[in-house]
PDB file as gemmi writes it, atoms N, CA and C in Angstrom:
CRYST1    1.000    1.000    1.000  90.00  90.00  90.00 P 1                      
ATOM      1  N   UNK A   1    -188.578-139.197 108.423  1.00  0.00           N  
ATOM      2  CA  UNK A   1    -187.488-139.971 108.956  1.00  0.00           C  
ATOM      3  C   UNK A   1    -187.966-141.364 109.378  1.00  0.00           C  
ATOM      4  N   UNK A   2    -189.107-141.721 110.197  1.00  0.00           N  
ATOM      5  CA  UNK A   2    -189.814-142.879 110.524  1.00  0.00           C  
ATOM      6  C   UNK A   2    -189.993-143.829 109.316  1.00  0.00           C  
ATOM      7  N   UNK A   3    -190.398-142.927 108.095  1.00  0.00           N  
ATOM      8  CA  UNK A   3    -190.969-143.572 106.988  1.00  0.00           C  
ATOM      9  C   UNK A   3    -189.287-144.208 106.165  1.00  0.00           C  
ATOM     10  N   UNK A   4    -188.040-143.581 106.230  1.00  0.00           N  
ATOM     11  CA  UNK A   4    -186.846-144.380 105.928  1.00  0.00           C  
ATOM     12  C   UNK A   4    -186.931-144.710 106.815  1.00  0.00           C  
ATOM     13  N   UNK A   5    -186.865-145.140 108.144  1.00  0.00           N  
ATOM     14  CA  UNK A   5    -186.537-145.985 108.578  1.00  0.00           C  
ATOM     15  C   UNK A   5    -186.898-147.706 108.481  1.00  0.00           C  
ATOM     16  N   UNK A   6    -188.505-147.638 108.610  1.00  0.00           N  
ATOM     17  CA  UNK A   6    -188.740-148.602 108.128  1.00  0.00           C  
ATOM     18  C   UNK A   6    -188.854-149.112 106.769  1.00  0.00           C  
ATOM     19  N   UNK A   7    -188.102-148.569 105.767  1.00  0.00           N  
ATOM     20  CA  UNK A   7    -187.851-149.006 104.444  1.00  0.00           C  
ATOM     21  C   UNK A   7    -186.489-149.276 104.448  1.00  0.00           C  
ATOM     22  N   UNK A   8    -185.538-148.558 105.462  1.00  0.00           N  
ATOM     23  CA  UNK A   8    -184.567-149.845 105.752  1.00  0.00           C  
ATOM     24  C   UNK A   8    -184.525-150.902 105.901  1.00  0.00           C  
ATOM     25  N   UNK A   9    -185.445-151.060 106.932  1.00  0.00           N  
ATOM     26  CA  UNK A   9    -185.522-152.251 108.084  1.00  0.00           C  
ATOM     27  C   UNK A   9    -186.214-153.447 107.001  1.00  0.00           C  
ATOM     28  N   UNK A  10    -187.195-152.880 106.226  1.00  0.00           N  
ATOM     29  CA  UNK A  10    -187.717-153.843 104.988  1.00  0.00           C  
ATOM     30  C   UNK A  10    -186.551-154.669 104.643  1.00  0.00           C  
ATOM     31  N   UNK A  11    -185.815-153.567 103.736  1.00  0.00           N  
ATOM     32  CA  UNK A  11    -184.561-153.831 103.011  1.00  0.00           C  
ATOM     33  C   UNK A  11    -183.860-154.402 103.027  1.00  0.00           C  
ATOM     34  N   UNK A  12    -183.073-154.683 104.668  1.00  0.00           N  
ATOM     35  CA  UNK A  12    -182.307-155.377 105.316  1.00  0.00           C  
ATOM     36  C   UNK A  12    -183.565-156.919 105.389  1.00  0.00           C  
ATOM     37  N   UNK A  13    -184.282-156.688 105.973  1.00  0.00           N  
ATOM     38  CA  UNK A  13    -185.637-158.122 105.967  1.00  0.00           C  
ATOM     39  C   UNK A  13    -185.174-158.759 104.832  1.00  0.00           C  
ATOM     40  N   UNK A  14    -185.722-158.232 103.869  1.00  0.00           N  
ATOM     41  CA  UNK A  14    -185.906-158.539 102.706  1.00  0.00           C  
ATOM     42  C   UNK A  14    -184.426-159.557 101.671  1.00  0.00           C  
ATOM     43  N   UNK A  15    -183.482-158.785 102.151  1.00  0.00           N  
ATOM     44  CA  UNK A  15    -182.096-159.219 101.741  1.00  0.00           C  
ATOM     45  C   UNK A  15    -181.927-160.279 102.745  1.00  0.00           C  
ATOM     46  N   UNK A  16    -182.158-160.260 103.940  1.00  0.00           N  
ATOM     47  CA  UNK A  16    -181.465-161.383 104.557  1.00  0.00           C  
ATOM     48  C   UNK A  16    -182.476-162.324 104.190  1.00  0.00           C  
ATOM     49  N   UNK A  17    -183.285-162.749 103.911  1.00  0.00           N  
ATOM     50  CA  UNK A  17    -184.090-163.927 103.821  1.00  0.00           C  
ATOM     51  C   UNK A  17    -183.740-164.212 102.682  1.00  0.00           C  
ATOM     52  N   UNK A  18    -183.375-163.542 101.391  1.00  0.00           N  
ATOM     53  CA  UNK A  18    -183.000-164.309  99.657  1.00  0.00           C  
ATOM     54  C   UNK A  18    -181.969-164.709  99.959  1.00  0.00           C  
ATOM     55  N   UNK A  19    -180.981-164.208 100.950  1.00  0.00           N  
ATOM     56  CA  UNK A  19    -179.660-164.904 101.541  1.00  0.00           C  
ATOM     57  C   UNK A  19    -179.535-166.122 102.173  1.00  0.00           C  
ATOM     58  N   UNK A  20    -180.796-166.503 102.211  1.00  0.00           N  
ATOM     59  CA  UNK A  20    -180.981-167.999 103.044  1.00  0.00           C  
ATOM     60  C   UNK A  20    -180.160-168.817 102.180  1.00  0.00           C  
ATOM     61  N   UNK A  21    -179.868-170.144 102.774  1.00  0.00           N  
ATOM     62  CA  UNK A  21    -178.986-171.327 102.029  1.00  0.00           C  
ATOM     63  C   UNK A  21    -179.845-171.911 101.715  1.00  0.00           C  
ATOM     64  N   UNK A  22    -180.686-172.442 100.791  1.00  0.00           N  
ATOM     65  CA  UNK A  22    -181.658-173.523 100.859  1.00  0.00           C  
ATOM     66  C   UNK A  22    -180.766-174.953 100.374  1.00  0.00           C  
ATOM     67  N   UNK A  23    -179.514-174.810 100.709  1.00  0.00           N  
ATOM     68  CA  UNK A  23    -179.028-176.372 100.389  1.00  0.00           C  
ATOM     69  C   UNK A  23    -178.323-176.777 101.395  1.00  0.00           C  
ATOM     70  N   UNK A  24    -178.712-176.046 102.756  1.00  0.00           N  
ATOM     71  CA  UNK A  24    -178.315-176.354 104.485  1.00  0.00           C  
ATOM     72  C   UNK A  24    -178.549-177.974 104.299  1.00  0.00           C  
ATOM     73  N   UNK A  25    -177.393-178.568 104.810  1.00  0.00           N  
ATOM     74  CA  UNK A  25    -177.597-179.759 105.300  1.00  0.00           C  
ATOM     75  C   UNK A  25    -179.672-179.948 106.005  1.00  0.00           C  
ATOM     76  N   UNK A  26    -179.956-181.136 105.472  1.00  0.00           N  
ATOM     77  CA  UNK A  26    -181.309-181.345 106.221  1.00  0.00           C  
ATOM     78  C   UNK A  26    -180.766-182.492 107.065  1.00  0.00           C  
ATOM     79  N   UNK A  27    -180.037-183.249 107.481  1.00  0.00           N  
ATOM     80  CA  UNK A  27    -180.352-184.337 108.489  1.00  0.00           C  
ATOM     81  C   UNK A  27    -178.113-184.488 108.948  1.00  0.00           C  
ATOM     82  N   UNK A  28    -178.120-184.784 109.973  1.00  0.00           N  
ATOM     83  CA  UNK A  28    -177.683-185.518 110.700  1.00  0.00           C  
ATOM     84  C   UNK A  28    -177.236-186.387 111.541  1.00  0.00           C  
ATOM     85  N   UNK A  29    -175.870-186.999 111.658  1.00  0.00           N  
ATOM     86  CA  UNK A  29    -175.567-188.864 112.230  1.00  0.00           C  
ATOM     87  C   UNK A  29    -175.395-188.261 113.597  1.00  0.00           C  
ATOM     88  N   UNK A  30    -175.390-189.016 114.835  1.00  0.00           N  
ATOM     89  CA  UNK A  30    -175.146-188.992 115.817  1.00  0.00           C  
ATOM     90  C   UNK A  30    -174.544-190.609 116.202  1.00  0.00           C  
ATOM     91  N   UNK A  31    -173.503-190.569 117.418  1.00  0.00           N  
ATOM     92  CA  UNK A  31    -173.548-191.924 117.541  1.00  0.00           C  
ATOM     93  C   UNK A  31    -172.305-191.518 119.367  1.00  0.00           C  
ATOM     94  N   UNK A  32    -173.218-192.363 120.071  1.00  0.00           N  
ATOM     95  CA  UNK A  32    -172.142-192.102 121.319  1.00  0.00           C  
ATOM     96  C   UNK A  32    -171.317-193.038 121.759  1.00  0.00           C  
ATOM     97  N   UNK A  33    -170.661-193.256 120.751  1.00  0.00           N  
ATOM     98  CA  UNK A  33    -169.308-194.182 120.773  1.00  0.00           C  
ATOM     99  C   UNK A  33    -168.476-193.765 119.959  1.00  0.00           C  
ATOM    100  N   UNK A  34    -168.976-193.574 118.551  1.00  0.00           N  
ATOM    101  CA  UNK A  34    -167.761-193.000 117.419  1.00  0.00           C  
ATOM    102  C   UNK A  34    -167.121-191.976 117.435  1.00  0.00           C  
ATOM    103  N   UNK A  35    -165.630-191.755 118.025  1.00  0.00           N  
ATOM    104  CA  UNK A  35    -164.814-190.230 117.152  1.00  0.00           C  
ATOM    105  C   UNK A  35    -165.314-189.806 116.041  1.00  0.00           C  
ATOM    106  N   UNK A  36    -164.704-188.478 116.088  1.00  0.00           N  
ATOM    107  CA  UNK A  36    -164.917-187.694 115.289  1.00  0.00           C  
ATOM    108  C   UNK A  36    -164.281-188.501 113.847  1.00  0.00           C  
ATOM    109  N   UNK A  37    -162.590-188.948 113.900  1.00  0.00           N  
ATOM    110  CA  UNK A  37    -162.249-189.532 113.051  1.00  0.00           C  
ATOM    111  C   UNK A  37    -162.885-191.005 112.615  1.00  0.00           C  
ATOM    112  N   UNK A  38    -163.805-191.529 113.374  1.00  0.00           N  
ATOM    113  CA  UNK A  38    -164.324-192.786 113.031  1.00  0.00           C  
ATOM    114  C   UNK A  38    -165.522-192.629 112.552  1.00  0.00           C  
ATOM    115  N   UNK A  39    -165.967-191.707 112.378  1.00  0.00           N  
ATOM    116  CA  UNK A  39    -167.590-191.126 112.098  1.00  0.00           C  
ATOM    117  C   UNK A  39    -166.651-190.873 110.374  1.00  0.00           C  
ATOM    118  N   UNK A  40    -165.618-189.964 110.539  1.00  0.00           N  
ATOM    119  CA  UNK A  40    -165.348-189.557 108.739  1.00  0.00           C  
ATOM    120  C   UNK A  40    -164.783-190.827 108.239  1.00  0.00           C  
ATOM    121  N   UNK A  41    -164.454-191.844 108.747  1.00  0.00           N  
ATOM    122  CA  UNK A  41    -164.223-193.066 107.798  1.00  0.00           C  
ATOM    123  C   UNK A  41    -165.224-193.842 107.516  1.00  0.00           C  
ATOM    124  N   UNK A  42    -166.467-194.034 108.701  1.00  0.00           N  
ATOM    125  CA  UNK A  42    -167.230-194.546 108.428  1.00  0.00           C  
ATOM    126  C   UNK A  42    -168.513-193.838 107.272  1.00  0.00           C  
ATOM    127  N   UNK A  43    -168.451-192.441 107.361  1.00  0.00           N  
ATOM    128  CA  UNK A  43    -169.627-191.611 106.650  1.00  0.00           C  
ATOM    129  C   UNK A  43    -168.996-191.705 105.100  1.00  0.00           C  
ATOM    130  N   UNK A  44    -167.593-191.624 104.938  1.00  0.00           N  
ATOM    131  CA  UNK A  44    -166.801-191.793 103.592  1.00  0.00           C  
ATOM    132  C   UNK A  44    -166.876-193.580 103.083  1.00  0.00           C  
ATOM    133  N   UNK A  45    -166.776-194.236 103.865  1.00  0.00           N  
ATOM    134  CA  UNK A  45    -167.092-195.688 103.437  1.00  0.00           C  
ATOM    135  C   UNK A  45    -168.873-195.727 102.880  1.00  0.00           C  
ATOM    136  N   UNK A  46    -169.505-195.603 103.635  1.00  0.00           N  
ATOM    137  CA  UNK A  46    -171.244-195.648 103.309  1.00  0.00           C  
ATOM    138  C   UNK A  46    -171.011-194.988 101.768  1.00  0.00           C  
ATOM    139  N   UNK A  47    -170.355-193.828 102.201  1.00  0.00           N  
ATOM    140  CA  UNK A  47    -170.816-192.494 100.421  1.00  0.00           C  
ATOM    141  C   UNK A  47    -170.222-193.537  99.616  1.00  0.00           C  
ATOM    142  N   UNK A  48    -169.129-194.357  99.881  1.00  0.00           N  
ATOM    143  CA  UNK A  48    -168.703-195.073  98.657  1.00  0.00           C  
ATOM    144  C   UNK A  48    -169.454-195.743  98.209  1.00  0.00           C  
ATOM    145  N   UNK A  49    -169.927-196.854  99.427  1.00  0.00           N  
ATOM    146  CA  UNK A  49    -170.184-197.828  99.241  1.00  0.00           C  
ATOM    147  C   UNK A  49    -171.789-197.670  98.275  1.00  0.00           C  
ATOM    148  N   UNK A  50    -172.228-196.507  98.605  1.00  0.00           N  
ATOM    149  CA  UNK A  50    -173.679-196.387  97.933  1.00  0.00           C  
ATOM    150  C   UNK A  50    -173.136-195.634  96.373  1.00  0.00           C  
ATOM    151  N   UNK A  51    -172.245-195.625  95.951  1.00  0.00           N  
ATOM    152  CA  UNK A  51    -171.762-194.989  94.433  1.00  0.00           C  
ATOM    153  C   UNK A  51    -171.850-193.262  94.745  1.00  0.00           C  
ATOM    154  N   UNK A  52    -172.022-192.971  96.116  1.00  0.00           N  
ATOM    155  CA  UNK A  52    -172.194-191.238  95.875  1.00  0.00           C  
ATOM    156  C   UNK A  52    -170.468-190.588  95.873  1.00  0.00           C  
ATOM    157  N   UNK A  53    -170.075-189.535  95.439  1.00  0.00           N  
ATOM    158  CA  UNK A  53    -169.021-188.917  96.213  1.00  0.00           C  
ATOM    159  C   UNK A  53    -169.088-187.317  96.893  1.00  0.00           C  
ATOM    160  N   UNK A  54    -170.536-187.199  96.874  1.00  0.00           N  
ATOM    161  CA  UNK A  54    -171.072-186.093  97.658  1.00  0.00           C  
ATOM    162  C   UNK A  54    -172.034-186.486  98.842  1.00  0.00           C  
ATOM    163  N   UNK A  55    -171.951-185.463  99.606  1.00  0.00           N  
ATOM    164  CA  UNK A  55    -172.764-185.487 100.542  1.00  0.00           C  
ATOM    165  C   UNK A  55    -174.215-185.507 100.612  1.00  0.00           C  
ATOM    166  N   UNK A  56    -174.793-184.876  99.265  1.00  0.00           N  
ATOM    167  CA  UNK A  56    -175.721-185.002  99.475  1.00  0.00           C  
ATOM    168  C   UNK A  56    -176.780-185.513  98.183  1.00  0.00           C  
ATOM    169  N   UNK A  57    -178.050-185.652  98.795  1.00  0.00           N  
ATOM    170  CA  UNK A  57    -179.089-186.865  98.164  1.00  0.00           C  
ATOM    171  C   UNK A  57    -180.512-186.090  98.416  1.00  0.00           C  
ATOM    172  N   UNK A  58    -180.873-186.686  97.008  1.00  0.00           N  
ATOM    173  CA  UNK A  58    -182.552-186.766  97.339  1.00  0.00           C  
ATOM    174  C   UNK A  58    -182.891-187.088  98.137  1.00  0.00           C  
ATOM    175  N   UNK A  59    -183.833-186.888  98.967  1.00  0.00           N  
ATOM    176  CA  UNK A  59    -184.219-187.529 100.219  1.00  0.00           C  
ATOM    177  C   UNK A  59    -185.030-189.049  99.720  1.00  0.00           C  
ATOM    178  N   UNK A  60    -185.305-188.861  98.761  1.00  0.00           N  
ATOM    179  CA  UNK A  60    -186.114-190.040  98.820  1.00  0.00           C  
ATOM    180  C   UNK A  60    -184.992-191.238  97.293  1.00  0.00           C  
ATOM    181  N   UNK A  61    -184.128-190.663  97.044  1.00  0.00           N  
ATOM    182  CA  UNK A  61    -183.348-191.421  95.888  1.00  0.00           C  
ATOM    183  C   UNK A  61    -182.703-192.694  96.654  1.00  0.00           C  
ATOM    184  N   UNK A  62    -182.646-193.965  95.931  1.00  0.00           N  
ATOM    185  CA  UNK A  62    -182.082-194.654  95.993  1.00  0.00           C  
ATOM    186  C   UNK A  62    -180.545-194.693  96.744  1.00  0.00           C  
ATOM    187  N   UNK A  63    -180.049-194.205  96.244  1.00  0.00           N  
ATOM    188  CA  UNK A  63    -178.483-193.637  96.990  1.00  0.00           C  
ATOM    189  C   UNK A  63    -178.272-193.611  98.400  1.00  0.00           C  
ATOM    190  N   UNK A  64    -179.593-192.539  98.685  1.00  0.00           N  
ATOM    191  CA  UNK A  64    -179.581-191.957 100.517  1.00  0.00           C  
ATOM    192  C   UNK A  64    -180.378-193.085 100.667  1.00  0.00           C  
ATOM    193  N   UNK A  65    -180.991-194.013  99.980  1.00  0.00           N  
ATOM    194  CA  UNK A  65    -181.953-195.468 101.144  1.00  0.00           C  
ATOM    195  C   UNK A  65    -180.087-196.294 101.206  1.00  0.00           C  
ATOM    196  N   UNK A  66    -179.436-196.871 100.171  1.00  0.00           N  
ATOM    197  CA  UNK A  66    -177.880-197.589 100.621  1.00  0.00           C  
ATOM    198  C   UNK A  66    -177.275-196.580 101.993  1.00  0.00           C  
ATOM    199  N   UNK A  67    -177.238-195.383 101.786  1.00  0.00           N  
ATOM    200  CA  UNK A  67    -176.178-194.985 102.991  1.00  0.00           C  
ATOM    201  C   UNK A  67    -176.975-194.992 103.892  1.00  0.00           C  
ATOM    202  N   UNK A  68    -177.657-194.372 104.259  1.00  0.00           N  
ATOM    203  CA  UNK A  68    -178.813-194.421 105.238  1.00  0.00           C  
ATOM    204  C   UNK A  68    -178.213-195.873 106.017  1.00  0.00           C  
ATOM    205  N   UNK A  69    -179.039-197.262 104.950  1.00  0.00           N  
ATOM    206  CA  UNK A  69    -178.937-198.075 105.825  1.00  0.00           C  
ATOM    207  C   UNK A  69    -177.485-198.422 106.492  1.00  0.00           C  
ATOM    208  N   UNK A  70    -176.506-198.050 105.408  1.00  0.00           N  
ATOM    209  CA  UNK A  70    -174.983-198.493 105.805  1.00  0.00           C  
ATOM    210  C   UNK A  70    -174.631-197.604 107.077  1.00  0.00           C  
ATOM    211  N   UNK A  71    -175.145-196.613 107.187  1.00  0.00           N  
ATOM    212  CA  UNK A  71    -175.002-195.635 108.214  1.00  0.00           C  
ATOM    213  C   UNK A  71    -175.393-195.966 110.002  1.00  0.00           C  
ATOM    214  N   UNK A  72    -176.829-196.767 109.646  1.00  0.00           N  
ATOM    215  CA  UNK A  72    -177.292-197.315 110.821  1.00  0.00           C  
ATOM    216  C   UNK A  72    -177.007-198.750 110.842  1.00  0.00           C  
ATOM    217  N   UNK A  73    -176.460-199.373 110.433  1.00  0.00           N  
ATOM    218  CA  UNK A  73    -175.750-200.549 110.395  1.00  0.00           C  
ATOM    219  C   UNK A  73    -174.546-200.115 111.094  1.00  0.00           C  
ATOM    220  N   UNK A  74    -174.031-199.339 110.874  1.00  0.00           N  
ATOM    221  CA  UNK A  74    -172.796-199.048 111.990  1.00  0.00           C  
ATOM    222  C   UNK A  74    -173.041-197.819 112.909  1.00  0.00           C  
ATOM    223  N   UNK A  75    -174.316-198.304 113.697  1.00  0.00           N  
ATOM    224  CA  UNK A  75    -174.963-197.963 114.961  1.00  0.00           C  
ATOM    225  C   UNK A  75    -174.985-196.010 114.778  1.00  0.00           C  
ATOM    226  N   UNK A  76    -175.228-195.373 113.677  1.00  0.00           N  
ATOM    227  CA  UNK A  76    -175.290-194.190 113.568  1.00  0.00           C  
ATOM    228  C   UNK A  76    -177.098-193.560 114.122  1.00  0.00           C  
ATOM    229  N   UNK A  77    -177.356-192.601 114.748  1.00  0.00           N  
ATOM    230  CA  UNK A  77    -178.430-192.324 114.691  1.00  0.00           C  
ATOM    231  C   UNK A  77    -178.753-191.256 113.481  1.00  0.00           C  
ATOM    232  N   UNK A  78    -179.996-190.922 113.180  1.00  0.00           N  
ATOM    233  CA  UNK A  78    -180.475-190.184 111.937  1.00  0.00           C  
ATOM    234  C   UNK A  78    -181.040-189.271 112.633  1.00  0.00           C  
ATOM    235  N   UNK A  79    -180.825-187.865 112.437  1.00  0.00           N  
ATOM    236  CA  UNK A  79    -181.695-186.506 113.065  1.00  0.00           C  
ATOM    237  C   UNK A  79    -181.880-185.884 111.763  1.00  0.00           C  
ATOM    238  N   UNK A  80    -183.201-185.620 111.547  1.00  0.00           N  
ATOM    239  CA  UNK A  80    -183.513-184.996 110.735  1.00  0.00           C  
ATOM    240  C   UNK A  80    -184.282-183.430 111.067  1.00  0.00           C  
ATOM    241  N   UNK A  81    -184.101-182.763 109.979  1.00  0.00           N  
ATOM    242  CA  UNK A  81    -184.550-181.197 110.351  1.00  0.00           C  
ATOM    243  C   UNK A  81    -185.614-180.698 109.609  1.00  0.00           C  
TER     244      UNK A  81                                                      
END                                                                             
């Protein structure tokens, strides 16, 4: 009985970790002045303005260096994970 048990407990291990997201957001804006609604006009202006219409980027591509900067140009902070 000990010996299923811990071949459950594997099992369950084992499944929840291939269940991981590996396309979790890595970084987030902060800013202690902007609404919520002024953060999505401003984060949708940057994506334009850099040619993206997704959220997300190479970290190191061209694309995320335009929003990036358009981002902290309108006083956003960058948290990264």
């Amino acid at each position: 009985m000990l010996k299923f048990s811990y071949t459950v407990i594997g099992m369950v291990m084992f499944v929840g970790c291939a269940s991981i997201d590996h396309s979790a957001p890595t970084h987030s804006w902060s800013s202690d002045e902007a609404t919520t609604s002024e953060y999505r006009l401003d984060n949708y202006g940057c994506l334009n303005d850099s040619g993206s219409t997704e959220n997300r980027f190479e970290k190191e591509s061209e694309q995320f260096s335009e929003y990036k900067e358009c981002m902290l140009s309108k006083g956003y902070a960058l948290r990264t994970y």
